[in-house]
mmCIF file of the C-alpha atoms, coordinates in Angstrom:
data_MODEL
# 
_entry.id   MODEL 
# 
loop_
_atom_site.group_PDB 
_atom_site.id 
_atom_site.type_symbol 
_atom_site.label_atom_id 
_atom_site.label_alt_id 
_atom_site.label_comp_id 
_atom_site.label_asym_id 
_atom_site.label_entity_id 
_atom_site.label_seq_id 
_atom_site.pdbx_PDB_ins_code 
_atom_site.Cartn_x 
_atom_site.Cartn_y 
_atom_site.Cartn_z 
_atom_site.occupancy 
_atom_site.B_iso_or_equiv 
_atom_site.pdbx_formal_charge 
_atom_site.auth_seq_id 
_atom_site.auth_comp_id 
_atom_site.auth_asym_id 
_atom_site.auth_atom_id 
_atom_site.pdbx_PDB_model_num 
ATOM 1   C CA . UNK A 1 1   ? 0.000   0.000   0.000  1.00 0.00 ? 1   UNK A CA 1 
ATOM 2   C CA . UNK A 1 2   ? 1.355   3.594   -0.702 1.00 0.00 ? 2   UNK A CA 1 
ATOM 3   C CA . UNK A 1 3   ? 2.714   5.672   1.983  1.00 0.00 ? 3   UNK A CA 1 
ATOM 4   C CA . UNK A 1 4   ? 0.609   8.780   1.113  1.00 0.00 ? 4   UNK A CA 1 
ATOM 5   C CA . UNK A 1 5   ? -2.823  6.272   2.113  1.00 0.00 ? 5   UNK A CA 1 
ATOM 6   C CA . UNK A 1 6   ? -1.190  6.532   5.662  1.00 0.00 ? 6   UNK A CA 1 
ATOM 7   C CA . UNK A 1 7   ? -0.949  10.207  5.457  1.00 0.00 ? 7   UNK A CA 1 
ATOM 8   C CA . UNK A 1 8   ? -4.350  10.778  3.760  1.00 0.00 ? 8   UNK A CA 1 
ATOM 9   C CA . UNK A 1 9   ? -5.482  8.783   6.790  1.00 0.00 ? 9   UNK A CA 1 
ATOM 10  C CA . UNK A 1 10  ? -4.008  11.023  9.234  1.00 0.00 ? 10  UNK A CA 1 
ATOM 11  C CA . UNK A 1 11  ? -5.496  14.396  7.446  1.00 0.00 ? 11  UNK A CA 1 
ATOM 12  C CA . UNK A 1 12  ? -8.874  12.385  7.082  1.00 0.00 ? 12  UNK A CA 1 
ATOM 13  C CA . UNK A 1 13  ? -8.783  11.876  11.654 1.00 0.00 ? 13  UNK A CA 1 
ATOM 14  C CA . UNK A 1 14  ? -7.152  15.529  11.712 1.00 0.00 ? 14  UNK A CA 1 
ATOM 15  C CA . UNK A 1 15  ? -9.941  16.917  9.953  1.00 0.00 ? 15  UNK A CA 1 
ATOM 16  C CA . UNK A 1 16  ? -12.610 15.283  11.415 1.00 0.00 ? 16  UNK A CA 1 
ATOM 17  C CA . UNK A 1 17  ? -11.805 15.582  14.649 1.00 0.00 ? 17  UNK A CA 1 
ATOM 18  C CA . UNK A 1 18  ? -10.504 19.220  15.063 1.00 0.00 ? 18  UNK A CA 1 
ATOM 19  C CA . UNK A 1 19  ? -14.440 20.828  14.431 1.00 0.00 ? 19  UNK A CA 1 
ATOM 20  C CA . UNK A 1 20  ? -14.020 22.346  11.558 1.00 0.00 ? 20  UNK A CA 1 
ATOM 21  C CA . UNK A 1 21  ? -17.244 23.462  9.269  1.00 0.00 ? 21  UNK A CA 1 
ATOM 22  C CA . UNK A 1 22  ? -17.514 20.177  8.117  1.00 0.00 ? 22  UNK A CA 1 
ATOM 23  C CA . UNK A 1 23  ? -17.892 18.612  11.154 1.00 0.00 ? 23  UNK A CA 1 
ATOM 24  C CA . UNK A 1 24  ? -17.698 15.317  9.890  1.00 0.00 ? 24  UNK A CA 1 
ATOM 25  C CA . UNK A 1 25  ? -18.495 15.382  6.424  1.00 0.00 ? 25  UNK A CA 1 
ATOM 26  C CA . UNK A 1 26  ? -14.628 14.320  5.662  1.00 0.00 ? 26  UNK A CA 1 
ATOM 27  C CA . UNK A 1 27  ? -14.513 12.264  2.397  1.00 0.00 ? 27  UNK A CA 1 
ATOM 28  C CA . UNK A 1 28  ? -11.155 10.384  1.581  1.00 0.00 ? 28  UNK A CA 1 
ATOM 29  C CA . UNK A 1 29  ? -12.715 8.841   -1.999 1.00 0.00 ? 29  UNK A CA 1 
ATOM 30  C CA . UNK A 1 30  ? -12.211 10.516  -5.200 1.00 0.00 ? 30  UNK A CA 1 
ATOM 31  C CA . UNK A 1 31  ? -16.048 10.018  -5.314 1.00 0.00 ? 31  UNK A CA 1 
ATOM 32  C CA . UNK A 1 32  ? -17.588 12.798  -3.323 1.00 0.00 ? 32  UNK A CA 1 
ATOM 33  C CA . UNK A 1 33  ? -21.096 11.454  -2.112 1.00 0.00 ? 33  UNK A CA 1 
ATOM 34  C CA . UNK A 1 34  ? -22.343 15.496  -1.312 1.00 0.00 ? 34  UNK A CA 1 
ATOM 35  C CA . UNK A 1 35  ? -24.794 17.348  -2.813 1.00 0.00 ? 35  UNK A CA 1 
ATOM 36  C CA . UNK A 1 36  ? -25.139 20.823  -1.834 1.00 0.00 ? 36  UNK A CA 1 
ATOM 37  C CA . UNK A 1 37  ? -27.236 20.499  1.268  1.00 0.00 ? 37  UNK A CA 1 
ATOM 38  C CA . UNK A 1 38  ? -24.054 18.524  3.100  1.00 0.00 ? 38  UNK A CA 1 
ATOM 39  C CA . UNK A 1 39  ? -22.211 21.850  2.843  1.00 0.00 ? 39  UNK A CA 1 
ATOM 40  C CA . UNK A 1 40  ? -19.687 22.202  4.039  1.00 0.00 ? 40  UNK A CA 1 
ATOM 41  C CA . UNK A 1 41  ? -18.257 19.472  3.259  1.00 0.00 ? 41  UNK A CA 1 
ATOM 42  C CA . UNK A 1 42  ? -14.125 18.191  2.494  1.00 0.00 ? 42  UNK A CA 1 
ATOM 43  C CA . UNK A 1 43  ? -12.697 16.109  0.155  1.00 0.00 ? 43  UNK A CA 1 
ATOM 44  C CA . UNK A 1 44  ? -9.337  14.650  1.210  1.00 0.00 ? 44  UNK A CA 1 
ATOM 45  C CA . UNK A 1 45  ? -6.838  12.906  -1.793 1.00 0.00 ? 45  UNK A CA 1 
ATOM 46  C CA . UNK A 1 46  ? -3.551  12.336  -1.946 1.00 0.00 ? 46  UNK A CA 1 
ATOM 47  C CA . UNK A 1 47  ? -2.909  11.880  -5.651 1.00 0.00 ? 47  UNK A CA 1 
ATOM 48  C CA . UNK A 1 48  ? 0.823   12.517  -6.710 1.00 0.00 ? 48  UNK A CA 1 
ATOM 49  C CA . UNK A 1 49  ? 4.038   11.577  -5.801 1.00 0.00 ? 49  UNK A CA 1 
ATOM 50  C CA . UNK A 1 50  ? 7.229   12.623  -6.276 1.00 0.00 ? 50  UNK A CA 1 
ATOM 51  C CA . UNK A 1 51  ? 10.933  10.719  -5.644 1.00 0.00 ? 51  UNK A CA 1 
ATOM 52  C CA . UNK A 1 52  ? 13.930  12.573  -5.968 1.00 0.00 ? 52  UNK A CA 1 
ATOM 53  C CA . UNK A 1 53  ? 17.209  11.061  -5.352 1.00 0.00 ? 53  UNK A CA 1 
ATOM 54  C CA . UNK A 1 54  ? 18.819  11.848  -2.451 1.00 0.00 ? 54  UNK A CA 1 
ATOM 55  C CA . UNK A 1 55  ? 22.013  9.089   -2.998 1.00 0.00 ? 55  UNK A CA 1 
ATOM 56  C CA . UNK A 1 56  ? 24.068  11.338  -5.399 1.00 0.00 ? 56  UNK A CA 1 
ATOM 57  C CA . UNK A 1 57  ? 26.551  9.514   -7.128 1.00 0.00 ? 57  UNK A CA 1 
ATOM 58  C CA . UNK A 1 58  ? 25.391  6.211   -5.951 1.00 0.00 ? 58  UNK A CA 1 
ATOM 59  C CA . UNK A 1 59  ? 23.253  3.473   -7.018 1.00 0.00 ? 59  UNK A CA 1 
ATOM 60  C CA . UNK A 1 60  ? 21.275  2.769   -3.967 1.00 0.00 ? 60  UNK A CA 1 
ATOM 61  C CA . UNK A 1 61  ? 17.949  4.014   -4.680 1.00 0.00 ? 61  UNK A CA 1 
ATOM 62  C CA . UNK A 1 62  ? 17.204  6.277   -1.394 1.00 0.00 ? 62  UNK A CA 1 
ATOM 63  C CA . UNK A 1 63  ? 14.959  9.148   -2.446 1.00 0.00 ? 63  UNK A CA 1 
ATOM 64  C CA . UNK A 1 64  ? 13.267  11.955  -0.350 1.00 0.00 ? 64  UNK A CA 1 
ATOM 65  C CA . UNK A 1 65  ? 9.835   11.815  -1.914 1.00 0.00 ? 65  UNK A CA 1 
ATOM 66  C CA . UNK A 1 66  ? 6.973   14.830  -1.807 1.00 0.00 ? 66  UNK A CA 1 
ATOM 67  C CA . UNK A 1 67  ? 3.627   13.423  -1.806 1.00 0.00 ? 67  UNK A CA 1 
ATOM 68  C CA . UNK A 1 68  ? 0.734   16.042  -2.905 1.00 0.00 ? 68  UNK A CA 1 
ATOM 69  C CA . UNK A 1 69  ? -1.668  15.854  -0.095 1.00 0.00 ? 69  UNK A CA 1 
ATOM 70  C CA . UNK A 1 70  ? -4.972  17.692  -1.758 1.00 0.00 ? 70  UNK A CA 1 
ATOM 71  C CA . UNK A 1 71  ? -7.911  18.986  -0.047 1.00 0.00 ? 71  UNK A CA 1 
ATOM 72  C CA . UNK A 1 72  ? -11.067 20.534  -0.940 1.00 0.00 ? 72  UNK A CA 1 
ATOM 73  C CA . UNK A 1 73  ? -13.642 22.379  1.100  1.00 0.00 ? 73  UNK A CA 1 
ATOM 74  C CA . UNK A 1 74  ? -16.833 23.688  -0.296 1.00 0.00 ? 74  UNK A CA 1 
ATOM 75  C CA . UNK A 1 75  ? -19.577 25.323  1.600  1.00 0.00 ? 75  UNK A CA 1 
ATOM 76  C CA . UNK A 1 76  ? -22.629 27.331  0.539  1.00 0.00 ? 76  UNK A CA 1 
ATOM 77  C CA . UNK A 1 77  ? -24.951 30.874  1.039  1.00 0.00 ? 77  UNK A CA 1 
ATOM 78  C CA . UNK A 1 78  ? -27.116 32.664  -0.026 1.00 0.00 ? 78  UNK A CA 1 
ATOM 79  C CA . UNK A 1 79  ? -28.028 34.106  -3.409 1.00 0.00 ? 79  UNK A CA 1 
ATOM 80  C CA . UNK A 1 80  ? -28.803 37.451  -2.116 1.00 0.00 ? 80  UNK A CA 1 
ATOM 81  C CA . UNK A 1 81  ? -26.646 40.455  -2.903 1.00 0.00 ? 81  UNK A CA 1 
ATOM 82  C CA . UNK A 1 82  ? -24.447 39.601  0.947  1.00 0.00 ? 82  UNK A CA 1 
ATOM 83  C CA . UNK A 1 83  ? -24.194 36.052  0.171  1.00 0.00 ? 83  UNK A CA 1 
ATOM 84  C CA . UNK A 1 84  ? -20.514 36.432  -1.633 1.00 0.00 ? 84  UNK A CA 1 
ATOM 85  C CA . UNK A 1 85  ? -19.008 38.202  1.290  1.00 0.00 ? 85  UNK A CA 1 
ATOM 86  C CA . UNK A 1 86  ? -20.708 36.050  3.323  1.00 0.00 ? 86  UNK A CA 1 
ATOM 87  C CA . UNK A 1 87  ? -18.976 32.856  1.525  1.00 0.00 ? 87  UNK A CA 1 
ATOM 88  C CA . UNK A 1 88  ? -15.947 34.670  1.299  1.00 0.00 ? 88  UNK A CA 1 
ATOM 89  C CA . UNK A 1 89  ? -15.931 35.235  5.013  1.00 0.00 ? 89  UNK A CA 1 
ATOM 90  C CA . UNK A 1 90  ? -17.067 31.475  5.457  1.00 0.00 ? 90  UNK A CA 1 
ATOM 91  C CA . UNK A 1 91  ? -14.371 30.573  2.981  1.00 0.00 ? 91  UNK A CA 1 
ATOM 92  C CA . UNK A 1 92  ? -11.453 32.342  4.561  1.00 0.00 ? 92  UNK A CA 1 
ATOM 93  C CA . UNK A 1 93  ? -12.077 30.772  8.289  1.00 0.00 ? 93  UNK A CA 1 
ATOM 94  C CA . UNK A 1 94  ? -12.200 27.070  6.249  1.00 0.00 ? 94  UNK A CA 1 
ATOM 95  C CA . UNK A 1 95  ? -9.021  27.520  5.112  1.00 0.00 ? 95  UNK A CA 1 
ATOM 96  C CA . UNK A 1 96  ? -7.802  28.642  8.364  1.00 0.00 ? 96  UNK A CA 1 
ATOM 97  C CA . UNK A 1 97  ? -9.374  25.828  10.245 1.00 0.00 ? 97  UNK A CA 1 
ATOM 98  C CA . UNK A 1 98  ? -7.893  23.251  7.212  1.00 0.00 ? 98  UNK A CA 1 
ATOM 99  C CA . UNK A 1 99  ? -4.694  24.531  7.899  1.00 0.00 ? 99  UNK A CA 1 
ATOM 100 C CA . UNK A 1 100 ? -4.377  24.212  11.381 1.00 0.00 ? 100 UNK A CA 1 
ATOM 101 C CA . UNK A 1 101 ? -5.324  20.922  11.525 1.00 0.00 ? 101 UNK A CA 1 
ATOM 102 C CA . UNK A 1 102 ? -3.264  19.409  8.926  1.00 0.00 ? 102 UNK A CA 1 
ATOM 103 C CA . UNK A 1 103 ? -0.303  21.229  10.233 1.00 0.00 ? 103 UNK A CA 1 
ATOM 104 C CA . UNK A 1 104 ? -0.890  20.677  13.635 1.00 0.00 ? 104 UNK A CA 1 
ATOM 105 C CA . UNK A 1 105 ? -1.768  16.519  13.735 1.00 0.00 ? 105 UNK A CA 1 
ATOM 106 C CA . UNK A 1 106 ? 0.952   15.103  15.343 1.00 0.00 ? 106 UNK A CA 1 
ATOM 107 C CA . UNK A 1 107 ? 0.401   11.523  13.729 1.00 0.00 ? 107 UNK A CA 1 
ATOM 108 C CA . UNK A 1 108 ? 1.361   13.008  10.067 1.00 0.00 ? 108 UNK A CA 1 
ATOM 109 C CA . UNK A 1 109 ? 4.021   15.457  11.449 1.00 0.00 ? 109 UNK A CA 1 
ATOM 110 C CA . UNK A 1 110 ? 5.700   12.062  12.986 1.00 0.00 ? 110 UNK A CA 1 
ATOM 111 C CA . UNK A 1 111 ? 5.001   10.664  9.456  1.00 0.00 ? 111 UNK A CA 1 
ATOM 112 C CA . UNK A 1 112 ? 6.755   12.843  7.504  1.00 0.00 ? 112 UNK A CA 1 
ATOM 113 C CA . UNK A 1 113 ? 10.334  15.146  7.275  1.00 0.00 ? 113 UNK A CA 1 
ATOM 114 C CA . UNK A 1 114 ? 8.704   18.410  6.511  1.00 0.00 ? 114 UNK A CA 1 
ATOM 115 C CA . UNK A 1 115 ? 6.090   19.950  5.513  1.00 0.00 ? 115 UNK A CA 1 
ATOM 116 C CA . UNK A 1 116 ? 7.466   21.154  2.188  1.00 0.00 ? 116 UNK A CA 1 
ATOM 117 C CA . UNK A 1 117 ? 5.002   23.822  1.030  1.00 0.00 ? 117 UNK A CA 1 
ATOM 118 C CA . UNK A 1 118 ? 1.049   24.985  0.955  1.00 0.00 ? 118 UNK A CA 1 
ATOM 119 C CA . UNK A 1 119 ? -0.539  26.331  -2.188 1.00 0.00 ? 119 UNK A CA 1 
ATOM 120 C CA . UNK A 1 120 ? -3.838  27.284  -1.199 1.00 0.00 ? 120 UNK A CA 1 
ATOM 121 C CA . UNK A 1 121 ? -6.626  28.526  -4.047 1.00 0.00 ? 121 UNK A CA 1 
ATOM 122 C CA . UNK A 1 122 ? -10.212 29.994  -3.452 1.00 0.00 ? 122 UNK A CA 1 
ATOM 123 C CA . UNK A 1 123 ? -13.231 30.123  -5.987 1.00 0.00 ? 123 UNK A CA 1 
ATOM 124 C CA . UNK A 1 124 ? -16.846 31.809  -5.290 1.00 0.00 ? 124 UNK A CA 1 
ATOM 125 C CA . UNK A 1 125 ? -20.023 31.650  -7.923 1.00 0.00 ? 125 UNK A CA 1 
ATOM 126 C CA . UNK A 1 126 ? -23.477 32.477  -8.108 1.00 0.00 ? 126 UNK A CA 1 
ATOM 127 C CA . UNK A 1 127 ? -25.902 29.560  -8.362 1.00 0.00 ? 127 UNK A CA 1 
ATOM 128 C CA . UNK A 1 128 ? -28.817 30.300  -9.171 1.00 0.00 ? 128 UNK A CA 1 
ATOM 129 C CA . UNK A 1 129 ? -30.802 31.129  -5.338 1.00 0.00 ? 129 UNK A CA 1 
ATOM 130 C CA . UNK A 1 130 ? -26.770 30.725  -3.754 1.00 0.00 ? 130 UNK A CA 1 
ATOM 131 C CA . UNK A 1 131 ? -23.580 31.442  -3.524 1.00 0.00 ? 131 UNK A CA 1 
ATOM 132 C CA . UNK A 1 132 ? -21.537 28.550  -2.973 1.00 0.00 ? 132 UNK A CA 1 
ATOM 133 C CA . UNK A 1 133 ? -17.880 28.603  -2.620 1.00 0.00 ? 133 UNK A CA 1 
ATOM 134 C CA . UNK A 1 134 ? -14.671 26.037  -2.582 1.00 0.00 ? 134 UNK A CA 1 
ATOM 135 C CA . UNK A 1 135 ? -11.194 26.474  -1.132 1.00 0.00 ? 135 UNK A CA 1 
ATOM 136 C CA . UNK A 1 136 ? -8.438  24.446  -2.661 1.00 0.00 ? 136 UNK A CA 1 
ATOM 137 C CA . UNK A 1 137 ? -5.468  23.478  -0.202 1.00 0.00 ? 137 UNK A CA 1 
ATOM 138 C CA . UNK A 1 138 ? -2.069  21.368  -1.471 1.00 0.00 ? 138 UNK A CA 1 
ATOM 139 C CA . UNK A 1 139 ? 0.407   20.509  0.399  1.00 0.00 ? 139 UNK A CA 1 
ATOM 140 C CA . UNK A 1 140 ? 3.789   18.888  0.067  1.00 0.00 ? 140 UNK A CA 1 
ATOM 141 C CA . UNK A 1 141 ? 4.764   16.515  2.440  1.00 0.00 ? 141 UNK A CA 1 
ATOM 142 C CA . UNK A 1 142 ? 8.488   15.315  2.092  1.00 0.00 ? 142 UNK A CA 1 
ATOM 143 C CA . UNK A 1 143 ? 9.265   12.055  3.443  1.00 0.00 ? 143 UNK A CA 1 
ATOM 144 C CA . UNK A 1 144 ? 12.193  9.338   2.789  1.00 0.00 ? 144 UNK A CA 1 
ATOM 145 C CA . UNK A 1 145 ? 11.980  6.134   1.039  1.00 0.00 ? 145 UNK A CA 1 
ATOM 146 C CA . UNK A 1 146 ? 15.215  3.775   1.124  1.00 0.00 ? 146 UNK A CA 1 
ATOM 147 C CA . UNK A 1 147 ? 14.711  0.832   -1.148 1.00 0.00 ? 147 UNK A CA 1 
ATOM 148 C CA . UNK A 1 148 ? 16.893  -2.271  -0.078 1.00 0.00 ? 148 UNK A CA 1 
ATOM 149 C CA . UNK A 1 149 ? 17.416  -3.993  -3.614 1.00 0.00 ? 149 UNK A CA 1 
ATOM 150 C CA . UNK A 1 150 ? 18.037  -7.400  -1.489 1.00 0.00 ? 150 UNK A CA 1 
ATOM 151 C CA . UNK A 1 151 ? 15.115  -7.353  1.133  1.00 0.00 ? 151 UNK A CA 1 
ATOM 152 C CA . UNK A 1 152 ? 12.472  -5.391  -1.082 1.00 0.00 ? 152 UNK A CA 1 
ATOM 153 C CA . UNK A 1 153 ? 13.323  -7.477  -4.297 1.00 0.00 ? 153 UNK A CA 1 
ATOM 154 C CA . UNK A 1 154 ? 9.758   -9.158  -5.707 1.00 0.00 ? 154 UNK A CA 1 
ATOM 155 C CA . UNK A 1 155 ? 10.395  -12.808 -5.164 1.00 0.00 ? 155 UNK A CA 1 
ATOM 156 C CA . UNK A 1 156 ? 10.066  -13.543 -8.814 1.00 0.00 ? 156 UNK A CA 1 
ATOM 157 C CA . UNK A 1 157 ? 12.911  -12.004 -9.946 1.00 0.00 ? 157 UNK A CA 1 
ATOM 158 C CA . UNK A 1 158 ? 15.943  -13.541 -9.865 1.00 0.00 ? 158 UNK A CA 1 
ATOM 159 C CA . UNK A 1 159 ? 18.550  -13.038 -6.901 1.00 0.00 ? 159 UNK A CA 1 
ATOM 160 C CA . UNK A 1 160 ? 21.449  -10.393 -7.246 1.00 0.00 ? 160 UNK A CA 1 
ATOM 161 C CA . UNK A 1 161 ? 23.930  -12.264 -5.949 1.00 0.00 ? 161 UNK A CA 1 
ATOM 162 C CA . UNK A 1 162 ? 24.944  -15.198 -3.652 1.00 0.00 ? 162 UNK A CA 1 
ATOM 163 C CA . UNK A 1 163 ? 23.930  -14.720 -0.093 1.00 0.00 ? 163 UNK A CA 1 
ATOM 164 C CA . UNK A 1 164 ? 26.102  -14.176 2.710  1.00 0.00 ? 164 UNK A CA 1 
ATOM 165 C CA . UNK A 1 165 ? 26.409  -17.388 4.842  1.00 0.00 ? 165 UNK A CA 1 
ATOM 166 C CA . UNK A 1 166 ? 29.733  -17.190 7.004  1.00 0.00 ? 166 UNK A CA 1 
ATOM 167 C CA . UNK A 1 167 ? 31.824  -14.620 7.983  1.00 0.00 ? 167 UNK A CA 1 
ATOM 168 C CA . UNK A 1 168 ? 35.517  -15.664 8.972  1.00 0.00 ? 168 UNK A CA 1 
ATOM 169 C CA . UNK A 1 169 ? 37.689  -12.956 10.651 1.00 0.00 ? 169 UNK A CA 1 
ATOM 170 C CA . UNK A 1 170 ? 41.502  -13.504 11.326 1.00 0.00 ? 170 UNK A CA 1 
ATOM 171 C CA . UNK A 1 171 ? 44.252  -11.103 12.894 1.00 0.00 ? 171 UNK A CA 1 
ATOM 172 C CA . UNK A 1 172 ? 47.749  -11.299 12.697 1.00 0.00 ? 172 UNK A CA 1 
ATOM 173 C CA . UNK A 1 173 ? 50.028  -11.281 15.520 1.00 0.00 ? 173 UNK A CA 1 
ATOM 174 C CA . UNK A 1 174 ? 53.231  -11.443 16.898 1.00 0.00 ? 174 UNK A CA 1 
ATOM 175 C CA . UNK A 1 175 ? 54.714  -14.455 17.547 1.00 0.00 ? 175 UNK A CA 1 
ATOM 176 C CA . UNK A 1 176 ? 54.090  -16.288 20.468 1.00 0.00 ? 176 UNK A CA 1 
ATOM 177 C CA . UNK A 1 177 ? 50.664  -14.608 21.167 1.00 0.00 ? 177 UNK A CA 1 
ATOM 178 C CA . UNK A 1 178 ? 47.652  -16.674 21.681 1.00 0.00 ? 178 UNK A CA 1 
ATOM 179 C CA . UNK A 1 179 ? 45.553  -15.890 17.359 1.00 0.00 ? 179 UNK A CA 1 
ATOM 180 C CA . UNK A 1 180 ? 42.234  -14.505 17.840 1.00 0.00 ? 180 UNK A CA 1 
ATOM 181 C CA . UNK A 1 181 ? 39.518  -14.761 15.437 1.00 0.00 ? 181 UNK A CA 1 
ATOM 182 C CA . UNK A 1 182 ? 35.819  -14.943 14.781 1.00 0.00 ? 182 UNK A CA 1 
ATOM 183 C CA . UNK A 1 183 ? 33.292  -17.419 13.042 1.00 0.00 ? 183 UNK A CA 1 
ATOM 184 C CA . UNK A 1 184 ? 29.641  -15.531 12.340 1.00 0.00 ? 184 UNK A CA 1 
ATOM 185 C CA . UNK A 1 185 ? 27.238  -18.246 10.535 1.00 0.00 ? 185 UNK A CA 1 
ATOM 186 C CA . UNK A 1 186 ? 24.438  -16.270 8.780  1.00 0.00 ? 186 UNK A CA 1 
ATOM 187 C CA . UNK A 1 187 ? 21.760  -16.259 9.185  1.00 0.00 ? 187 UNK A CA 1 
ATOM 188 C CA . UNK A 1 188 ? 21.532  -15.927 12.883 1.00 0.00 ? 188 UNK A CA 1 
ATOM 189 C CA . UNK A 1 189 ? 18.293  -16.139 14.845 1.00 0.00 ? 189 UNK A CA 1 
# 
């Protein structure tokens, strides 16, 4: 399973227990069951997924990867003339609430490096007899992934070499002194 299902599963707890507008109307699917009378509502993904290598001039693959963690708040108001500011206003203390929990839940900032940036994006329209409005939050969360190309190998490739199954360590010494060494068998229990 990716990693970025973990963190997705932290935001999706974050969010639904830190009382934002939503309440609890926290969706993790890319299939958002709402219509507009469970405004507000949030829509949690985590998409994309970057890998950048972090082993310069080596062949281990170790990368420090940036997954895209994507949410999506919408709420709703009123057609009349105040209903913009008053989805605006709505709008802005969304995002605020968003951020603070993401940012704040100590399960994902355990999870990850850094938080590597937030791009945040708002959009209001007239509907008809509303106003409804949708705030657009990404953010990068760096983490590191080490690939072992023994240990995480698929099974049905072949092996990359011959496993290590003794280890035999000798010293030399002056004469006359008692020779030390060392037998490892491998694998040990």
């Amino acid at each position: 399973m990716p990693y970025r299902s973990t963190l997705r599963g932290y935001a999706v707890a974050a969010l639904q227990g830190s009382a934002t507008l939503a309440g609890q109307n926290v969706f993790a699917s890319a299939d958002w069951p709402t219509v507009d009378p469970d405004y507000p509502a949030i829509l949690v993904q985590c998409y994309r997924e970057k890998k950048e290598s972090r082993a310069k001039g080596s062949q281990i693959p170790q990368f420090i990867a940036t997954a895209v963690l994507a949410i999506t708040g919408r709420v709703k108001g009123t057609g009349a003339a105040s209903g913009g500011p008053a989805v605006q206003a709505l709008l802005d203390q969304f995002e605020d609430q968003i951020l603070y929990a993401v940012t704040t839940c100590q399960p994902l900032i355990s999870a990850i490096q850094r938080f590597a940036w937030v791009d945040t994006d708002q959009e209001i329209s007239a509907k008809g007899q509303y106003h409804a409005g949708e705030v657009r939050m990404n953010f990068g969360l760096e983490f590191p992934v080490d690939i072992d190309p023994y240990s995480d190998r698929p099974a049905a490739l072949p092996p990359l070499g011959v496993p290590l199954e003794q280890v035999e360590l000798t010293w030399t010494v002056p004469a006359g002194t008692p020779q030390p060494g060392l037998n490892i068998s491998l694998p040990q229990e």
